[in-house]
ROMI-50043 format. One record per residue (C-alpha): x, y, z. Coordinates in steps of 0.25 Angstrom, whole numbers, plus 5000, padded with zeros to 4 digits. Example, Ala and Ser with C-alpha at 12.3 -4.5 7.8 and 13.67 -1.06 7.14 Angstrom:
! residues 2
[atom [5049,4982,5031]]
[atom [5055,4996,5029]]
END
This chain:
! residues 353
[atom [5334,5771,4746]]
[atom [5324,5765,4755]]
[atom [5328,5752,4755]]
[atom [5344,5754,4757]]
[atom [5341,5764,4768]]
[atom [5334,5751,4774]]
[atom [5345,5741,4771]]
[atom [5354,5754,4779]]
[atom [5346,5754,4790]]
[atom [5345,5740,4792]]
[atom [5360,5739,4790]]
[atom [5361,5751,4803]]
[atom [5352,5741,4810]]
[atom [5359,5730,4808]]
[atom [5374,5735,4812]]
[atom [5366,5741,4823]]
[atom [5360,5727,4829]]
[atom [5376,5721,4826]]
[atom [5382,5732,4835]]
[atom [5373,5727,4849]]
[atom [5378,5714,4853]]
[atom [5366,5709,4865]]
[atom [5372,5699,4876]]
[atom [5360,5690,4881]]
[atom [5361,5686,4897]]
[atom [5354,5677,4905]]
[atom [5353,5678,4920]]
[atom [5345,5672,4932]]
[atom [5343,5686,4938]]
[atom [5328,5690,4938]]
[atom [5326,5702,4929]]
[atom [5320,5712,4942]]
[atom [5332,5707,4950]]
[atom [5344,5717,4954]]
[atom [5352,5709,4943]]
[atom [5345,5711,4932]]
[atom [5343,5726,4935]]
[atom [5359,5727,4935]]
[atom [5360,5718,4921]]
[atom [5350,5728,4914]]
[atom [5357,5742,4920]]
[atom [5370,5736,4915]]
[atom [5363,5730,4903]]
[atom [5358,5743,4899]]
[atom [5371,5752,4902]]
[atom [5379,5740,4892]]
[atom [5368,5744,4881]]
[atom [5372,5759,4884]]
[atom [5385,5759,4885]]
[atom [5387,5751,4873]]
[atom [5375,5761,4865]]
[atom [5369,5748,4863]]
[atom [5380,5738,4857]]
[atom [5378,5729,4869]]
[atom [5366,5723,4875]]
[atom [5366,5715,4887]]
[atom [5350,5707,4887]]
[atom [5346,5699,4900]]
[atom [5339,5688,4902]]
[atom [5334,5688,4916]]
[atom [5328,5678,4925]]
[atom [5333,5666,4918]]
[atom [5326,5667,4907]]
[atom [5335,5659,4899]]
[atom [5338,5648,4908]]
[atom [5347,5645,4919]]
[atom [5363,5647,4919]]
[atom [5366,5634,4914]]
[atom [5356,5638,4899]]
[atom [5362,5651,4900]]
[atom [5376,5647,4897]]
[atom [5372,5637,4887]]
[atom [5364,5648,4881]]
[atom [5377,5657,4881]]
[atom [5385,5646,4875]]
[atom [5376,5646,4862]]
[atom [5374,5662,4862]]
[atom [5360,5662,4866]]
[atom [5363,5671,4877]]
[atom [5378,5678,4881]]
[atom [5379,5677,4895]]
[atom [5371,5675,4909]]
[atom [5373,5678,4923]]
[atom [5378,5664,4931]]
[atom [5383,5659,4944]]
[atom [5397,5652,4944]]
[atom [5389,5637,4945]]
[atom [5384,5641,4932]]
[atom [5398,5640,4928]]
[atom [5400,5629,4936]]
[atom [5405,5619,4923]]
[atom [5414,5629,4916]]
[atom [5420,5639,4927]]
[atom [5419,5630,4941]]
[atom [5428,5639,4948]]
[atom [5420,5648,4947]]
[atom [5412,5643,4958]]
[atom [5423,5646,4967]]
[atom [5414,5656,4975]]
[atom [5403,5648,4978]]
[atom [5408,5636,4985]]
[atom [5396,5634,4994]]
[atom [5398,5638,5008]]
[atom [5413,5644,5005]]
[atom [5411,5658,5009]]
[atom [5404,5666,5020]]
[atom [5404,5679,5018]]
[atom [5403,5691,5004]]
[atom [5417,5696,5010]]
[atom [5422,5681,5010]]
[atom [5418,5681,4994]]
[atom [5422,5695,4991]]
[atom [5435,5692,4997]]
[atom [5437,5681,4990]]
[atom [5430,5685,4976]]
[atom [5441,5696,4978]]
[atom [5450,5687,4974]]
[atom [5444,5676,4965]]
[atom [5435,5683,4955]]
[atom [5443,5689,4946]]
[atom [5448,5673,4944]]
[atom [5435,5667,4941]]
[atom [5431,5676,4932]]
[atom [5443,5675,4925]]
[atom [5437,5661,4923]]
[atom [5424,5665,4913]]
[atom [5435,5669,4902]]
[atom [5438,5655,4897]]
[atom [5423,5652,4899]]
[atom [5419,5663,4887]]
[atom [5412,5671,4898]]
[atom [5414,5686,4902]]
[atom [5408,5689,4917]]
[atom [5407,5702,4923]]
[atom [5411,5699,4938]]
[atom [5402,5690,4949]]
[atom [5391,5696,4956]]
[atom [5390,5689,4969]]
[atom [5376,5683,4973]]
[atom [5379,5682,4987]]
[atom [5379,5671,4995]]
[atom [5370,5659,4994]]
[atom [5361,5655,5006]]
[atom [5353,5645,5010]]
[atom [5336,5647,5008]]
[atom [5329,5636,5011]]
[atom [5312,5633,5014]]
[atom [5318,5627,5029]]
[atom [5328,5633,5037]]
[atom [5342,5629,5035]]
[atom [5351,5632,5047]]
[atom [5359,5619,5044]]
[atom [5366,5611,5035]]
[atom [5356,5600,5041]]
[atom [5345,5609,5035]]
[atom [5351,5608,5020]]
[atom [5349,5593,5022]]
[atom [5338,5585,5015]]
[atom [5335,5599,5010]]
[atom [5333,5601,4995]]
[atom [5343,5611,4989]]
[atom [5345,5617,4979]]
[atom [5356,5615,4969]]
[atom [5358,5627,4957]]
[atom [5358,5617,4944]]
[atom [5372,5615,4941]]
[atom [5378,5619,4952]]
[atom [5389,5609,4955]]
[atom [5396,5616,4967]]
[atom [5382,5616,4975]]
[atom [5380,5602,4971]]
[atom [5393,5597,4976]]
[atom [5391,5605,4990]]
[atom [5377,5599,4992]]
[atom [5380,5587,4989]]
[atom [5393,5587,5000]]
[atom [5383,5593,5009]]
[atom [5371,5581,5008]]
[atom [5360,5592,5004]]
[atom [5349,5588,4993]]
[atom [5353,5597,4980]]
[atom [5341,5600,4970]]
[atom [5347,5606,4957]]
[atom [5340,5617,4951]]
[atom [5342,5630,4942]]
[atom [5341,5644,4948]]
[atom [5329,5645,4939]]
[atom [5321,5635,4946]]
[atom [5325,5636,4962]]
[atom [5312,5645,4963]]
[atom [5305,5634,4959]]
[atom [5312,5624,4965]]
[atom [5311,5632,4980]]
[atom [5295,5633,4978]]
[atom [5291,5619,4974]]
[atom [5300,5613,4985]]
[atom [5310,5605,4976]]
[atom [5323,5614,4984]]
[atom [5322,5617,4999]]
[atom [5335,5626,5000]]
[atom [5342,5637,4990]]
[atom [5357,5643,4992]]
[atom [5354,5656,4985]]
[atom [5360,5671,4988]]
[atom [5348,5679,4993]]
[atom [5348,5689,4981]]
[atom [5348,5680,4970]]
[atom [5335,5672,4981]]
[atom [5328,5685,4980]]
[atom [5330,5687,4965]]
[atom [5326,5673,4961]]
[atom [5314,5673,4972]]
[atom [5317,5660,4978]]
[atom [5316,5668,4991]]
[atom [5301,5665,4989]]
[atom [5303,5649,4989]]
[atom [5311,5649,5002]]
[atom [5309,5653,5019]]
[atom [5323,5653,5025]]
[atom [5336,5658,5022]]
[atom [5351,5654,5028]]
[atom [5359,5665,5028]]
[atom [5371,5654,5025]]
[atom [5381,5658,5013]]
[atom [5380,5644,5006]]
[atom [5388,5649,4993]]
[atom [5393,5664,4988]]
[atom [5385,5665,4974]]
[atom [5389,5674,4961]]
[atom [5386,5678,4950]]
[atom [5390,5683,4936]]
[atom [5389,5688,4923]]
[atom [5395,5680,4911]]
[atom [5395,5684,4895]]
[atom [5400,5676,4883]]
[atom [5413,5681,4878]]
[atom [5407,5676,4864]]
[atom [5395,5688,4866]]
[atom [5407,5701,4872]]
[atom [5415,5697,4861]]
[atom [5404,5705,4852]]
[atom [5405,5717,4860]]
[atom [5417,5728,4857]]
[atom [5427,5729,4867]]
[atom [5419,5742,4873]]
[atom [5406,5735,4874]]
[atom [5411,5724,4882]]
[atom [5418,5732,4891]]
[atom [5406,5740,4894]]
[atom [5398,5727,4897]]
[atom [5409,5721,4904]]
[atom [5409,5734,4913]]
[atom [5395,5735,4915]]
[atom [5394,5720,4918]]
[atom [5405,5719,4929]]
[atom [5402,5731,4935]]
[atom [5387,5724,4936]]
[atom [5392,5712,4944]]
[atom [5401,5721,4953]]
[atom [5390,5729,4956]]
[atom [5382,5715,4960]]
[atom [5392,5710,4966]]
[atom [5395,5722,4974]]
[atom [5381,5722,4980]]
[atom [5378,5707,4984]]
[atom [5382,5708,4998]]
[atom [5371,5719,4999]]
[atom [5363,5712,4991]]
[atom [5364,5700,4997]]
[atom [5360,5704,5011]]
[atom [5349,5713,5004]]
[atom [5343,5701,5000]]
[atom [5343,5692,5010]]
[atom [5337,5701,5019]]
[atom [5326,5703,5007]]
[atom [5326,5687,5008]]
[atom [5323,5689,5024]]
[atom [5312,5701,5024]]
[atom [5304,5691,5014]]
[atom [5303,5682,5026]]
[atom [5314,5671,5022]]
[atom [5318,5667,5036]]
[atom [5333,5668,5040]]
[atom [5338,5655,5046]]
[atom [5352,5655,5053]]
[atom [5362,5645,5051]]
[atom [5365,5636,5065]]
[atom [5381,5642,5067]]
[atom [5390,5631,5061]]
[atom [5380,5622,5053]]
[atom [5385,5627,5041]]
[atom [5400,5625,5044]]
[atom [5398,5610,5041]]
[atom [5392,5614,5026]]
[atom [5405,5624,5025]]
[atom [5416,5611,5029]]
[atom [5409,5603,5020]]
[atom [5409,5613,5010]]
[atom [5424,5615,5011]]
[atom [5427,5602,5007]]
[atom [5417,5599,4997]]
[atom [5422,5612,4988]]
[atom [5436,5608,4991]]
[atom [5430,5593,4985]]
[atom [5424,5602,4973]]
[atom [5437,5608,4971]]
[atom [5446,5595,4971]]
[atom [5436,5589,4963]]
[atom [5436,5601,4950]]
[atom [5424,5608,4954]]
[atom [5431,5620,4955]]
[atom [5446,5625,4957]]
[atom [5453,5621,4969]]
[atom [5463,5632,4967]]
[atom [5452,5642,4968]]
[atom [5446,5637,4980]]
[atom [5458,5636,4989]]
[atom [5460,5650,4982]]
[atom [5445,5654,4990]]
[atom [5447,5647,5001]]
[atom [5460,5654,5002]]
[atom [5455,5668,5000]]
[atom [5442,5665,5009]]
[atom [5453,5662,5020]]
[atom [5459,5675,5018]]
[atom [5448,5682,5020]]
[atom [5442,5674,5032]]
[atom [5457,5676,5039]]
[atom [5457,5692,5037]]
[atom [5444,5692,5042]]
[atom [5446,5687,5055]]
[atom [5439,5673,5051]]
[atom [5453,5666,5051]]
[atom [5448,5655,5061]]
[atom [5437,5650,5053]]
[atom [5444,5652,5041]]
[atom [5455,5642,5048]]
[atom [5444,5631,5051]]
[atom [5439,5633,5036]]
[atom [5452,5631,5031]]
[atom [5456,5620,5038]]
[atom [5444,5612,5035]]
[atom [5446,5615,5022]]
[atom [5459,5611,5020]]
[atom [5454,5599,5028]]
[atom [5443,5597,5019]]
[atom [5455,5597,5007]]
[atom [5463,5588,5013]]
[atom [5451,5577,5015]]
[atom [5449,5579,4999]]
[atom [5463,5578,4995]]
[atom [5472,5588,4992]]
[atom [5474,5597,4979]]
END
């Protein structure tokens, strides 16, 4: 009797353990930033929810590796999913580094206006990938912080800078631009800032903070080099184990997750850069204009990219024109007319589509 009561208990146990189906996910994001605060509430209300049939585990601070090992570590099934930046993507999903064109937008309304639009299409984009995502998060904008003060494209120059590994966009934009690009993974910018091999980072301030490359640097442009995103992406190979029920519930916590991120970032965007500024960064002002010679040569090179494959020339002309929308209903018609016409200048000079 004793022993079939232990092969029953084991058999319980067993069906038990069959029924919770774990999801492994890798991210960057330090484990005492806002974050991972917000991946372990919504972690914890997934477990809940589905009384224990689905746990979401994180591993934080890039623990196992940088974007590029992550996906390959997904592609085996060593882990289900990660948090990435469109370059991450850059090979499978190129359009999807529509948004960040460097120097293409300067404001959040200009994005929001814009993402209005356009998101729903790009994330139609992940289905044929094998990848669900839950929304973009946006970081904010990108700008300059550097160990000398840069008020000028003249100051970029000679300048060591830093290049995120694999990002083919940036490298095509520096090299247009004559700057000296260092390539290096996130995970070893902090690094690279303190032993002097990179001068200057593009970086949003919150993800600066998070990371502490604040530390390594002295001076901040407030200049919106590229609009930066985030987002969450699962294999479809590791949902398909969950019911129906189960996957709505972490689909719903999930987006709603990103929503709430992304809802936030203006705020938290600002919060940080004045956190940036109270820990003594000096502010450095841009000289009016100088930065309009990097935006026309910018113009053409991503037309360049576009002609060239890098991207979608449809989906561009498709930004351009929304941008152009948005800067006409908001009373920027004339510069918006000067951008346009350089742009389609720009075009011409490259040939025509």
């Amino acid at each position: 009797m004793a022993k079939l009561l232990a092969i029953l208990a084991l058999m319980v146990g067993t069906a038990a353990t069959a029924q919770t189906t774990q999801i492994k996910i890798a991210t960057l994001a330090p484990e005492n930033s806002q974050w991972m605060s917000e991946f372990r509430a919504g972690a914890k209300e997934i477990r809940e929810r589905t009384e224990g049939r689905v746990q979401l585990k994180f591993y934080s601070g890039g623990v196992q590796g940088n974007e590029s090992k992550v996906l390959r570590k997904i592609q085996i099934g060593q882990l289900h999913g990660g948090t990435f930046a469109p370059t991450d993507f850059q090979k499978r999903f190129p359009d999807l580094n529509i948004y960040g064109l460097p120097f293409v937008f300067k404001t959040a309304d200009e994005v929001a206006y814009v993402r209005g639009f356009m998101d729903e299409k790009l994330a139609s984009g992940f289905d044929k990938l094998g990848f669900d995502t839950f929304g973009f998060a946006s970081g904010g904008f990108a700008i300059v912080m550097s160990n000398t003060p840069v008020s000028s494209y003249d100051d970029l120059k000679g300048k060591k800078v830093w290049l995120p590994e694999g990002d083919l966009i940036s490298y095509e934009a520096m090299k247009a631009l004559q700057l000296s690009p260092v390539a290096l993974p996130m995970t070893d910018v902090l690094t690279g800032l303190q032993t002097g091999l990179i001068d200057i980072v593009a970086i949003p301030p919150v993800v600066a903070l998070a990371l502490q490359w604040h530390t390594k640097v002295k001076f901040v442009t407030q200049l919106p080099v590229l609009y930066a995103m985030g987002f969450m992406a699962i294999s479809d190979r590791a949902l398909a184990k969950l019911s129906a029920d189960d996957r709505q519930v972490v689909d719903d916590v999930l987006t709603r997750i990103y929503a709430t991120v992304d809802d936030a970032s203006a705020a938290d965007s600002e919060n940080a850069l004045d956190a940036l500024l109270n820990v003594g960064l000096e502010n450095v002002e841009p000289r009016d204009g100088e930065f309009e010679k990097i935006r026309a040569i910018m113009r053409e090179n991503n037309r360049d990219m576009a002609e060239r494959g890098m991207f979608s020339t449809e989906l561009l002309d498709e930004m351009q024109q929304h941008l152009r929308d948005y800067r006409e209903k908001n009373g920027e018609a004339a510069g918006m007319s000067s951008d346009s016409s350089t742009e389609e200048s720009g075009t011409a000079s490259i040939g025509s589509r």
